[in-house]
N, C-alpha and C positions, 0 to 999 in steps of 0.2 A: 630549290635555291635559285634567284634569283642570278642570273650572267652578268658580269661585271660590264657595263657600259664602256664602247672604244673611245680610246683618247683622243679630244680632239685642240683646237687652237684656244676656243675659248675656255674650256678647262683649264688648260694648262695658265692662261691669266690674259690674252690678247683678242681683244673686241674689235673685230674687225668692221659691223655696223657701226661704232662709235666713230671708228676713226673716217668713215665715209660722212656722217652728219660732220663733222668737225670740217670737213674738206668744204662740205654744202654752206655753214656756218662763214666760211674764211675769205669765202669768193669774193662777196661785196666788197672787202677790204682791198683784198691785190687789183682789185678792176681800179682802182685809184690811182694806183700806182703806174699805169701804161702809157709808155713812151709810144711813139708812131715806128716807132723799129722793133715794138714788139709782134710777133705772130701768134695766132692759136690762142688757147683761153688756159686755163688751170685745168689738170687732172693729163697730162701728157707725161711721156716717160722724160722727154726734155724740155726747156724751156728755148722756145728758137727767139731771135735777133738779128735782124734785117741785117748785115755785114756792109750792106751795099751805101749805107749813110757814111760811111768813112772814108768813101769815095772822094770827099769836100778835101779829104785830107792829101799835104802832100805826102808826109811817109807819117803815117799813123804808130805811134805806140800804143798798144792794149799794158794797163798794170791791173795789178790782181793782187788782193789781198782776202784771208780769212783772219776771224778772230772770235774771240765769245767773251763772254762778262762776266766770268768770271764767279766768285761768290757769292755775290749780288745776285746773285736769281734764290737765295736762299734768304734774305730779305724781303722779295716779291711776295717767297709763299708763303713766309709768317704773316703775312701780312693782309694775305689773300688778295692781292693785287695783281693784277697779268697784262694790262694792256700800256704801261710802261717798260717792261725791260727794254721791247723791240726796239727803242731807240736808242738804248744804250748798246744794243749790237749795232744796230745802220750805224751809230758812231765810230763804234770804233773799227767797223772794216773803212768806211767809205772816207773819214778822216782821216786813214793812212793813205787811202789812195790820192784824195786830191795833193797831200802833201809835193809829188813829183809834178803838180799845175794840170793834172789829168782830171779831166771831164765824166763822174760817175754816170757807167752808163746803164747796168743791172746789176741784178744781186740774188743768193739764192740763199733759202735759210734750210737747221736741221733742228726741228724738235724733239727731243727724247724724253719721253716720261714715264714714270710708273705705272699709270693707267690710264687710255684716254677718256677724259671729261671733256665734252666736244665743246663747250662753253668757255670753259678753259683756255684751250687749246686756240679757238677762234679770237679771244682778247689775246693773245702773244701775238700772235699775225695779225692782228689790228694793229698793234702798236710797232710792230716791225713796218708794216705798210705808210703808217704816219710817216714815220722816220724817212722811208724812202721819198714820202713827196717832201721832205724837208731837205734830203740829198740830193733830189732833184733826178732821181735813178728809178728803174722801173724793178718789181718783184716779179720774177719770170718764172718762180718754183717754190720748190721745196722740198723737204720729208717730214714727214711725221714718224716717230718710230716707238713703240711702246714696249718697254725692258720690265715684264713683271719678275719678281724675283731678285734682279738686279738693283732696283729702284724702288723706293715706297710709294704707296700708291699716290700720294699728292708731293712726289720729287719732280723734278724736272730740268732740263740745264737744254742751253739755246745756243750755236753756232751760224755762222754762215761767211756766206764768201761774191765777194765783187768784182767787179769787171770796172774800167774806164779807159778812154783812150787821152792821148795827149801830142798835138804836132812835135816828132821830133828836134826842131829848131825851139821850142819854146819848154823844153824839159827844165824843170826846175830842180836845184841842188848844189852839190858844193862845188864846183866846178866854177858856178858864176858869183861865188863870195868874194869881196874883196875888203881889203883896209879899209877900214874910216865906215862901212857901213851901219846900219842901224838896228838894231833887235826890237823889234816890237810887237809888247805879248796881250796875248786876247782872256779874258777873263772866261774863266770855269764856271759853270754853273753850281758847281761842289764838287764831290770826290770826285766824280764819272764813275769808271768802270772800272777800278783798279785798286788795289792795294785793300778789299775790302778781311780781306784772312786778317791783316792786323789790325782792321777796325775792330770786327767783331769781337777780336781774341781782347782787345784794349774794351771797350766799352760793357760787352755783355760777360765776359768771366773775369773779366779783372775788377770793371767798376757797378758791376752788378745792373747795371742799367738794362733799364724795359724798352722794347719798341713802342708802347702805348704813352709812355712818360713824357711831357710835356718839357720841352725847354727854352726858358725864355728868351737865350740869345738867340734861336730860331724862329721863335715867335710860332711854333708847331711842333708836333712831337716827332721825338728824335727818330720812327721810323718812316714818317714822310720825310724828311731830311735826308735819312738814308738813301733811299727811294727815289730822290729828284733826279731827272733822266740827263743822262751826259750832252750836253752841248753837241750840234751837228752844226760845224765848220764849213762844212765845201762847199753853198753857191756864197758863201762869204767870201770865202779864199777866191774863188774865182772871180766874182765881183774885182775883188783887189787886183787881182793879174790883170784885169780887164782898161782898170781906170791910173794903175801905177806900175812901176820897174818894180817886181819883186824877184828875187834871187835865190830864197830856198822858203821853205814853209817847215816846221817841226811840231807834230802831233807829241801833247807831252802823256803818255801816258804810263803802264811799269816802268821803275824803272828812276822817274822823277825829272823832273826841270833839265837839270844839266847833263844827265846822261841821253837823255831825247836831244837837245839842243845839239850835240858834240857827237849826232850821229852824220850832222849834214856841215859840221866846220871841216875845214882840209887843212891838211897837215901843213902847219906853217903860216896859223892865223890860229888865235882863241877870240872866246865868244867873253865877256867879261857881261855879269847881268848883276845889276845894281838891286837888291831886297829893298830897299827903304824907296822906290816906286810902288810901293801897295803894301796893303795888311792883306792878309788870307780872312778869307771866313772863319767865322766861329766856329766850325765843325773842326777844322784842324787845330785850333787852337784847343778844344776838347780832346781830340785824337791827345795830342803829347801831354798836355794834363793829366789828365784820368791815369795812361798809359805812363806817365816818366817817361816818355818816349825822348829820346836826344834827339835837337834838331835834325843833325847829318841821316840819322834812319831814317824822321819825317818826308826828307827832304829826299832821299831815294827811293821813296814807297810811295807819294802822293805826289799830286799835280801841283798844293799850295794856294791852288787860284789862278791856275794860269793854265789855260785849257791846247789853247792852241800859239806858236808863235811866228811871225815873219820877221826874214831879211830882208832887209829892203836899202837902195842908196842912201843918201845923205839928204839928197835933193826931189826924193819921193817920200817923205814922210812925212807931209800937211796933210797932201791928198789920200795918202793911204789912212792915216787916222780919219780925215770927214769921212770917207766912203765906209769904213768900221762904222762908224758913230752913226752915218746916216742909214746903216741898217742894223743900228740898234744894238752893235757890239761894243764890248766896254773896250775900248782899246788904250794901250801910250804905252811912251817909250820908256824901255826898258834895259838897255845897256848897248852895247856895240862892238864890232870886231876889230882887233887889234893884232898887230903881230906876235905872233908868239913866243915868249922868253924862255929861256933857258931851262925853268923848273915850270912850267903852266900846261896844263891839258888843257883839251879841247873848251873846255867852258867851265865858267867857275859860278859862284856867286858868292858876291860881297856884300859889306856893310848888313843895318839888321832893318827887320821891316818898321813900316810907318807903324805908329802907335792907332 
């Protein structure tokens, strides 16, 4: 009788040559992404960052944000597409970061999957690395990490986490809101990264719809639609600080419009945001069709079309809309701060949208 062979890593379901090809695969990508305050290359226990460039600063703030995408990476793998999500992560840590007027400065990601496919694995971190040069932030790490047994073998889900810094005298937020200012919001490139559980639940079990199925208000099928990567905001936002008085910045994402909006109003001013400034895309117009979805869930689950938005004075909103416009962002105004009455939260929205 033949002796039972000893247990080892790869039995058990984790390929640790894969995951080394996948590291070899991933290089070219992060090498893109390197700031002059980065040190060292890929495959280190840490990612180091010269500390010594914030020396320019008089009292530097570091912010920090993690985030992930949520159920969108469940659309990627129906779809066999992977060199997308990564931007829908770089968006949404690095857009909450610029939000306080902070300068993204790195970023680290966490891959977990069922099994590694080094091919795979290396389009995630391409498309996380794009994102970073579109952040304007450098990719100083990562992990990879493979859950067999936990995960099926082509599951996967993506996190990570940022760094930026921002001069404490030019911190943006609710502090520097005042009456009579201005709201003006930045167009989404579609859903983003959010609220896709009641996409899904609304389109594919409720309205039987296929990712392969063509729809005409898209002019594409509804799983590249799904698929369109989230809008990456911060050398926009920045740009803006740069060229106009801006006073707070609000990432809209769970959550919706006016509960993101009325995280950065202060007590004793509302944000009043006028609907009939824009039509949403078709996609949300689908989402509450299909679904019977009521506007108010809509409207707390999704962005609407409105990705990113700024505060700004009275007497900076020319310039803050050219310099949106002149790099290509749909911008305009979209309602404004007023005092706050008796019965009013933080932000509301009124009237219905454009037709």
């Amino acid at each position: 009788m033949t002796p039972p062979t000893g247990a080892s890593y790869a039995a058990a379901g984790v390929d640790i040559e894969a995951g080394d090809r996948a590291v070899e695969l991933m290089k070219e990508w992060v090498r893109k992404t390197q700031r002059p305050e980065v040190l060292g290359g890929l495959g280190g226990f840490a990612g180091l960052f010269d500390a010594s460039a914030l020396k320019r600063y008089e009292r530097p703030l570091l912010a920090s944000a993690t985030d992930g995408v949520g159920t969108k990476v469940d659309i990627a793998r129906q779809m066999g597409v992977y060199d997308t999500i990564g931007h829908d992560l770089v968006a949404m840590v690095m857009d909450d970061i610029v939000v306080c007027g902070a300068e993204p400065l790195f970023m680290t990601d966490y891959i977990c999957v069922g099994k590694v496919h080094p091919e795979r694995v290396a389009a995630i971190v391409k498309g996380i690395a794009e994102g970073c040069v579109l952040a304007g932030c450098a990719l100083v790490g990562g992990e990879t990490a493979e859950h067999p047994g936990l995960l099926g073998p082509d599951d996967f889900d993506v996190a990570g986490a940022g760094t930026g810094v921002v001069e404490a005298d030019r911190l943006l937020g609710a502090d520097r809101i005042r009456a009579g200012d201005v709201v003006i919001a930045m167009a989404s490139s579609g859903l983003h990264s959010n609220g896709y559980s009641l996409v899904r639940h609304v389109l594919f079990d409720r309205a039987g719809m296929r990712l392969e199925q063509r729809v005409e208000e898209f002019g594409r099928t509804l799983g590249e639609e799904l698929l369109e990567p989230t809008r990456i905001y911060s050398l926009d936002c920045l740009a803006l600080t740069r060229t106009a008085e801006v006073h707070a910045f609000s990432h809209i994402t769970g959550g919706g419009l006016a509960a993101n909006l009325a995280r950065v109003i202060p007590d004793g001013l509302h944000a009043a945001v006028d609907r009939s400034t824009w039509t949403p895309g078709a996609v949300f117009d689908l989402v509450g069709t299909a679904g019977r979805v009521e506007r108010l869930e809509l409207e707390k689950t999704l962005n609407m079309g409105v990705g990113m938005m700024a505060v700004v004075p009275a007497e900076s909103v020319d310039v803050a809309l050219t310099t949106l416009a002149d790099r290509g962002v749909d911008a305009w105004v979209a309602g404004e701060i007023t005092e706050r009455g008796e019965h009013t939260t933080g932000a509301t929205l009124t009237g219905d949208h454009a037709a």
